[in-house]
C-alpha positions in Angstrom: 61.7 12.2 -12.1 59.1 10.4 -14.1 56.3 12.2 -11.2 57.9 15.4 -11.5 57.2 15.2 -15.1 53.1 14.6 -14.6 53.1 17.5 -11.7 54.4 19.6 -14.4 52.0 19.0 -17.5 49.1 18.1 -15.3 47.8 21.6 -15.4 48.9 21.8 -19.3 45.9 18.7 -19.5 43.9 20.1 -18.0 44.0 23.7 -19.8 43.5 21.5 -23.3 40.8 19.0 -21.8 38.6 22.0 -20.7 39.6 24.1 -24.3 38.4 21.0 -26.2 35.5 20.5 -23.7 34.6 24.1 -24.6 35.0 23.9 -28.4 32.9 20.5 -28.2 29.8 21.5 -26.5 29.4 25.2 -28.0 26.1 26.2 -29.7 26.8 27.1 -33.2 25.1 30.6 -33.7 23.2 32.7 -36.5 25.0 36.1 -37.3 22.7 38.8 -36.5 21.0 40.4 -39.2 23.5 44.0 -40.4 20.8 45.8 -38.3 18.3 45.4 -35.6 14.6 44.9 -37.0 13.5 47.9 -35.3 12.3 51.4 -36.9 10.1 50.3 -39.5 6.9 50.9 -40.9 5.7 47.4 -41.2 6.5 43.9 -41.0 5.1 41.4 -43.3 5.4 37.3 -42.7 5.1 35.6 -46.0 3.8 31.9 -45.9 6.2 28.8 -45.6 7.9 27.9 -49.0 9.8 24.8 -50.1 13.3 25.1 -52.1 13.5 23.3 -55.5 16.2 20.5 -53.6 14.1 19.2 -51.6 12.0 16.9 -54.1 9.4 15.4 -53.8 8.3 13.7 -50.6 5.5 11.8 -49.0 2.8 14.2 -47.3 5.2 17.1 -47.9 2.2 19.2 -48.1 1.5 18.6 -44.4 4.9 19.1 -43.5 4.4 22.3 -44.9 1.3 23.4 -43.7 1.8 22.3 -40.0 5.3 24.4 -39.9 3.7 27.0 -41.5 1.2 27.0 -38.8 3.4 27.2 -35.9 5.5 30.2 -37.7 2.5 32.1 -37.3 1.5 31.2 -34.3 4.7 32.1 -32.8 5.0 35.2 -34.6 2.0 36.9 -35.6 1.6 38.4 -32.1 5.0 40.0 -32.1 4.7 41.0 -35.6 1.1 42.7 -34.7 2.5 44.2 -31.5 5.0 45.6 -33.8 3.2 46.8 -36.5 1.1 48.8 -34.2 4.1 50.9 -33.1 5.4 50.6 -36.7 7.8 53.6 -37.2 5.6 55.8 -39.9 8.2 58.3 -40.8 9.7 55.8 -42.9 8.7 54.2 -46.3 11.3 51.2 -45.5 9.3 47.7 -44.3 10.5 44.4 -43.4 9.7 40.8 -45.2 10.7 37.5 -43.4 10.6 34.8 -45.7 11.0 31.3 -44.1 11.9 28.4 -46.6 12.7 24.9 -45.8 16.0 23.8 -47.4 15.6 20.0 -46.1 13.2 17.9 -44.8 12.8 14.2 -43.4 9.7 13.8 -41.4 8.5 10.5 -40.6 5.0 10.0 -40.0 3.2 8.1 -36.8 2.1 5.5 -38.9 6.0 4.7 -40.2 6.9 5.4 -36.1 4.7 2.8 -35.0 5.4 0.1 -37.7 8.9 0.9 -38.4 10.1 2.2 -35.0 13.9 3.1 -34.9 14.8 1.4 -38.0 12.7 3.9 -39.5 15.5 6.1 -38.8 16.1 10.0 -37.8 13.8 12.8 -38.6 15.2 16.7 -39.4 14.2 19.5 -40.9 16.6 22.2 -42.3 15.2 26.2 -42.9 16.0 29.6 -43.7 14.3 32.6 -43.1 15.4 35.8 -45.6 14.3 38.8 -43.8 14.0 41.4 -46.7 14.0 45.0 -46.7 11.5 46.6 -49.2 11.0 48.3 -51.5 14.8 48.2 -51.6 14.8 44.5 -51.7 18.2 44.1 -49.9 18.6 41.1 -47.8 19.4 42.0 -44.2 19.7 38.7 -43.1 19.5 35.0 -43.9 19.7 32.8 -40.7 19.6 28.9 -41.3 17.7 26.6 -38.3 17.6 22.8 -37.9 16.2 20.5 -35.7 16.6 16.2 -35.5 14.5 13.9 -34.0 17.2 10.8 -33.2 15.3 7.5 -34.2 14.5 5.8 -30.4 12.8 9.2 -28.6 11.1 9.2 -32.2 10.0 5.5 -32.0 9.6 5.8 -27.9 7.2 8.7 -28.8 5.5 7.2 -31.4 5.9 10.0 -33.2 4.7 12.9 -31.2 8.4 13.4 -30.8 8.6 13.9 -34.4 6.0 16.3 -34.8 7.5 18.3 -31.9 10.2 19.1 -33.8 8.5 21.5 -36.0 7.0 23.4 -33.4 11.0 23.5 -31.9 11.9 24.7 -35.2 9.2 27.4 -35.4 10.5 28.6 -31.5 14.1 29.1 -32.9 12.9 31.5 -35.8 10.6 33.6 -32.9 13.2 33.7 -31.0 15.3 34.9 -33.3 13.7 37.2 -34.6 12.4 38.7 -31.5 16.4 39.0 -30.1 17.3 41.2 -33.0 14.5 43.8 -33.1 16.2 46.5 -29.9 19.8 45.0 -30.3 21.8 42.6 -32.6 22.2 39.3 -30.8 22.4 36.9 -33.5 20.9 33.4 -32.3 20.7 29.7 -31.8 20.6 27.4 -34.7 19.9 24.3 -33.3 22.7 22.5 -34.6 
């Protein structure tokens, strides 16, 4: 009795374990922006900007600067490649504006004295892609990356300073998915 019992909910088990399996590991995604990016008559990245919340930190400025950097290294070729077949029948062009919402970058000095107990490292953006001269928002994806405090302290640092250049990949790719076809994408949660 007591086995025919288990032969019958064993494949109920396993339909839940592999549902919750599922649930657990997907990739939270970005909706897509309401239409693809392609079709206008110019695209414009504006420089990295820094919300109000975030106060003021330690060396904030580099922070800043070096995310800023990798935005435009990632994405000034696509941009250029697209402003060159820039749709001219239109007066409609595009603004992506990437702010970080949230910040905790720890420096190499801190990794090497402080090691783990130094703690994690994140950052926390938004990019609002613009329409103008309309000035609607078409879109307003959010990104995040963490650095986990050992691969941090292991790294002494470079791990850290990684990060920003993932975080700058997720916006490229993002916004490179959505110009021919709304995809949405990853936000590296």
């Amino acid at each position: 009795m007591f086995t025919q019992t288990i032969r019958r909910t064993m494949p109920l088990l396993a339909a839940l374990t592999l549902s919750f399996a599922q649930s657990a590991l997907a990739t939270p995604l970005n909706a897509p922006p309401l239409h693809k990016l392609e079709g206008y008559s110019g695209y414009e990245l504006r420089p990295v900007a820094v919300d109000a919340s975030v106060g003021p930190k330690i060396h904030l400025d580099k922070v800043v600067a070096r995310v800023d950097s990798d935005i435009r290294e990632r994405l000034y070729p696509i941009l250029q490649e697209w402003n060159a077949f820039a749709n001219n029948k239109t007066r409609q062009r595009l603004l992506i504006e990437p702010r970080i919402t949230d910040v905790r970058k720890l420096s190499r000095a801190t990794r090497i004295f402080a090691g783990a107990f130094a703690g994690d490292s994140h950052i926390t953006m938004k990019v609002r892609i613009t329409e103008l001269p309309s000035g609607r928002v078409i879109g307003e994806p959010e990104f995040y990356r963490r650095t986990p405090a050992m691969p941090g302290a292991l790294t002494l640092g470079a791990r850290d300073n990684a990060m920003l250049k993932d975080v700058a990949g997720l916006i490229a790719m993002y916004i490179n998915a959505n110009y021919v076809q709304l995809v949405g994408g990853d936000t590296g949660y």
